[in-house]
C-alpha positions in Angstrom: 90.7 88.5 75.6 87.1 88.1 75.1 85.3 85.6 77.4 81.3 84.5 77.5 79.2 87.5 78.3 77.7 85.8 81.6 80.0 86.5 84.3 81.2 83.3 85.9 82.5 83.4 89.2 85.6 82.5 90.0 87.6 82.1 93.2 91.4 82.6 94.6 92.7 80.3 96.8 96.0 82.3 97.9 96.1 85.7 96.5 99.6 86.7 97.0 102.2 87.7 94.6 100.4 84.9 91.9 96.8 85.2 93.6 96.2 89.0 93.3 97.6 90.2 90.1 95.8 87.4 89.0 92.6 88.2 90.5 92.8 91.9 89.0 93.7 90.9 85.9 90.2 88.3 85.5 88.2 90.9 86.9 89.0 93.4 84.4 88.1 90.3 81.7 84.2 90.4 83.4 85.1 88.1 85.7 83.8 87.9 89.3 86.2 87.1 91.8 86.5 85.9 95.3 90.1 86.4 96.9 91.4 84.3 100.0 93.8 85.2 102.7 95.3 84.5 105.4 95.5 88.2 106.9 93.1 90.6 108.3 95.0 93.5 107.3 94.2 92.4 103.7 90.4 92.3 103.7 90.0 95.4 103.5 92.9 95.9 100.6 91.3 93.3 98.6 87.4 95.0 99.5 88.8 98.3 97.8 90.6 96.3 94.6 86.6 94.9 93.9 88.2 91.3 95.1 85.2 89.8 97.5 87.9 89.1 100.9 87.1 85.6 102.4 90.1 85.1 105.6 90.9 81.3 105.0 93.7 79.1 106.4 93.8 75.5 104.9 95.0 74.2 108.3 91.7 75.4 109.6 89.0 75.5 107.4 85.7 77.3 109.0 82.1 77.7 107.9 82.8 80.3 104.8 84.6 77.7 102.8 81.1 77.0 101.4 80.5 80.7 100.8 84.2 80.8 99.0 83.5 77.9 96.6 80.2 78.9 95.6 81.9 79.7 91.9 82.0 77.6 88.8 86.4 77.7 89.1 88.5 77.5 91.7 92.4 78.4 91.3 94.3 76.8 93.7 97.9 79.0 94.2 99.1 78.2 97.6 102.5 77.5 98.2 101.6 74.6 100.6 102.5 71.3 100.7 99.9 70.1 103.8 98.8 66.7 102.1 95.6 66.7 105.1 95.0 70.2 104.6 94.6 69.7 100.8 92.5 66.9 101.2 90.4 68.0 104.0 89.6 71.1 101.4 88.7 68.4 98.3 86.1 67.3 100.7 84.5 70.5 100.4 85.2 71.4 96.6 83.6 68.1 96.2 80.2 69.1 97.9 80.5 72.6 96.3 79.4 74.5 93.0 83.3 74.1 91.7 83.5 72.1 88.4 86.6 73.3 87.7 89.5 73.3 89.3 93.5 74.9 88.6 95.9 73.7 90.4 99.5 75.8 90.7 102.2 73.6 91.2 105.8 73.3 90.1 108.5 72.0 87.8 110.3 71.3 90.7 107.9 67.6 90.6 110.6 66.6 87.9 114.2 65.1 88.5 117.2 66.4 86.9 117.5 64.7 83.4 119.7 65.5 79.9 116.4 64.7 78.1 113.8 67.5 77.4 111.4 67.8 80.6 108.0 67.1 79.0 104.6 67.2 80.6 105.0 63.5 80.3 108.0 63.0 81.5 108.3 61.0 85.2 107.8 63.1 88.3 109.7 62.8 91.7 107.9 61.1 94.7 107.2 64.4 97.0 104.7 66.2 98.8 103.7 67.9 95.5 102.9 65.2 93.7 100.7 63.8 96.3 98.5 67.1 96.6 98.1 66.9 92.5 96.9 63.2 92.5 94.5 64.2 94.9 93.1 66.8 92.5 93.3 64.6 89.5 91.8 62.0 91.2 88.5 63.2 92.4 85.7 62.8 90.0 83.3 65.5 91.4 85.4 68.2 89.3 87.4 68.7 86.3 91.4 69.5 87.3 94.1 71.1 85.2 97.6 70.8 86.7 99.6 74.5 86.3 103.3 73.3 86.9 105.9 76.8 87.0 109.3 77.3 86.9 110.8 79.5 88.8 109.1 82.7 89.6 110.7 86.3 89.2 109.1 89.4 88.1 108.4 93.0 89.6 109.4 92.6 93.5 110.9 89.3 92.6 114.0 90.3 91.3 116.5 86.9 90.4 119.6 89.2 91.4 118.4 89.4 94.9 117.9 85.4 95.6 121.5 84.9 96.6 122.4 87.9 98.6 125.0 88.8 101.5 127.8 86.8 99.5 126.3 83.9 99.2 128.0 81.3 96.7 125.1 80.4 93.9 125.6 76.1 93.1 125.8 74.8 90.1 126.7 77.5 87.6 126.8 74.9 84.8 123.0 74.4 85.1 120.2 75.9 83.3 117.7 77.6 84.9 113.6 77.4 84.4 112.3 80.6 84.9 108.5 82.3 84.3 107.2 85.6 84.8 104.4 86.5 86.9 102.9 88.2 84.1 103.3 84.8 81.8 101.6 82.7 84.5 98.8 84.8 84.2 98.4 84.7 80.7 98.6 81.1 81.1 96.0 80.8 83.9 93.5 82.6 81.9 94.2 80.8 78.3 93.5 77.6 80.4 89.6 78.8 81.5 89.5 81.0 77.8 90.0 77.7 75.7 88.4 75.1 78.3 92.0 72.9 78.6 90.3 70.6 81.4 92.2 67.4 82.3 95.1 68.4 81.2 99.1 69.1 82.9 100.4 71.9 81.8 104.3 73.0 82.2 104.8 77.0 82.3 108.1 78.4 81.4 110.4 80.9 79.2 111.5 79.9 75.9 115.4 80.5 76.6 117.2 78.4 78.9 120.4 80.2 79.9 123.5 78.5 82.0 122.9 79.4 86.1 126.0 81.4 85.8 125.0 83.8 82.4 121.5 84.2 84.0 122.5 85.3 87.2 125.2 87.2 86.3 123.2 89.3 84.5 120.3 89.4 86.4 122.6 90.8 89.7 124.5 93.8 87.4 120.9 94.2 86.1 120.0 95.6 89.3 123.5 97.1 90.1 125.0 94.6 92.6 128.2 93.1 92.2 129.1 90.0 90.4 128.0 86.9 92.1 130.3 84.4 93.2 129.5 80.7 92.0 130.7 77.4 93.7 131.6 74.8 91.5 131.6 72.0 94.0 129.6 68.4 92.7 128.5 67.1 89.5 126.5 69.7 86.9 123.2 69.1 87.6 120.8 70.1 84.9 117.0 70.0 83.6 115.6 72.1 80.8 111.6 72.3 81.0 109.7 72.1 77.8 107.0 75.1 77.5 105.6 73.4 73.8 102.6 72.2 74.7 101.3 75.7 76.4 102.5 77.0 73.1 100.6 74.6 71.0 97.4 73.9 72.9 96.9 77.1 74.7 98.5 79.2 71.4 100.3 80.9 74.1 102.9 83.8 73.6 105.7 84.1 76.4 105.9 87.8 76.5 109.0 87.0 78.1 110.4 84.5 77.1 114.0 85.3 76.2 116.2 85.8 79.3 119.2 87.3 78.7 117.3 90.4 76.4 115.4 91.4 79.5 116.6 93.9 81.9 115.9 92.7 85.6 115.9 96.4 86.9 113.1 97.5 84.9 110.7 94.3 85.1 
């Protein structure tokens, strides 16, 4: 992936199991990167990866916020959902050099539907879709909404999320799943092709039943088979990934389920 020859700085906000890979992965594309966190131990981690360590806690932002947003993007991949926090932190973006902004989010905005989940299909009332209003809304920047399914990949194995014989609901279902290494791709075909303004949904092609994915992803990793409770109505919701696909012309590496094996990846 070739990007403009001037380096453009970018920075992390959260560089944990989405933040860092990704971080690595746009430095190697030319990219400079600043990398927050919320640990000491990891300054020095992220000093020796080439990542430029800022120690930042939304609940408590201090003076080197301004140093952090001194880039041109800002990717926003924490898993929080403190609405103050978030907009206490737009106050800042907004007096900053940011004039982009990605914001991670989830699929989990949607209600269960039998229709195809689009982009423009109607999100839940939550603490998520708050925070992303409040992105969308400012007009100091430019925001692109990132919304992923579920998350698995390398230590995020799918056969270990319902361990110690726990009873997996709603075998029935489908399941939404991404890997890390597909939300990266997507991340960086956003900034590569300029897709400003724009809601994105990130997911596998294949939509497997709860009780075929799981299944196979727990003897994948040599467990037992998992025992499923088939208590309530089937709830279900299949996300739509065809606007990444046509927009962003992205290719999910991994994008059929039930051909990968979840002890390897």
């Amino acid at each position: 992936m070739q990007y403009k020859a001037m380096k453009e700085k970018i920075s992390i906000l959260g560089c944990g199991w989405l933040g860092k890979p990704l971080a690595i992965s746009l430095m190697k594309q030319g990219f400079s990167v600043k990398g927050s966190t919320t640990s000491e131990a990891k300054l020095i981690e992220f000093q020796e990866l080439g990542i430029t360590p800022f120690l930042i806690s939304l609940d408590n932002l201090t003076s080197n916020i301004a140093a952090f947003l001194d880039s041109e993007i800002l990717v926003v991949a924490l898993p929080s959902k403190d609405i103050e926090g978030f907009r206490n932190l737009i106050s800042h973006v907004e007096k900053s050099a940011i004039k982009k902004v990605i914001f991670i989010s989830s699929t989990s905005v949607y209600g269960n539907s039998e229709e195809l989940v689009t982009e423009a299909s109607e999100t839940i009332p939550s603490d998520l879709t708050t925070i992303e209003m409040l992105f969308k809304n400012s007009t100091h920047f430019e925001t692109t909404i990132i919304r992923f399914s579920g998350l698995f990949g390398y230590n995020r194995k799918p056969g270990n999320f319902f361990k110690d014989g726990r009873k997996i609901p709603n075998p029935d279902g489908f399941v939404n799943m991404i890997h890390q290494d597909d939300c990266i791709h997507l991340i960086e075909k956003v900034i590569e092709k300029n897709a400003w303004n724009q809601i994105f949904n990130g997911c596998a092609d294949t939509h497997p039943t709860r009780k075929e994915f799981y299944t196979k992803c727990t003897l994948d990793i040599g467990l037992k088979n998992p025992v499923f409770e088939n208590i309530g109505q089937v709830q279900q919701k299949v996300i739509s990934n065809k606007k990444s696909k046509e927009i962003l012309g992205l290719n999910y590496q991994y994008g059929d389920l039930l051909t990968l094996n979840y002890g390897e990846i």
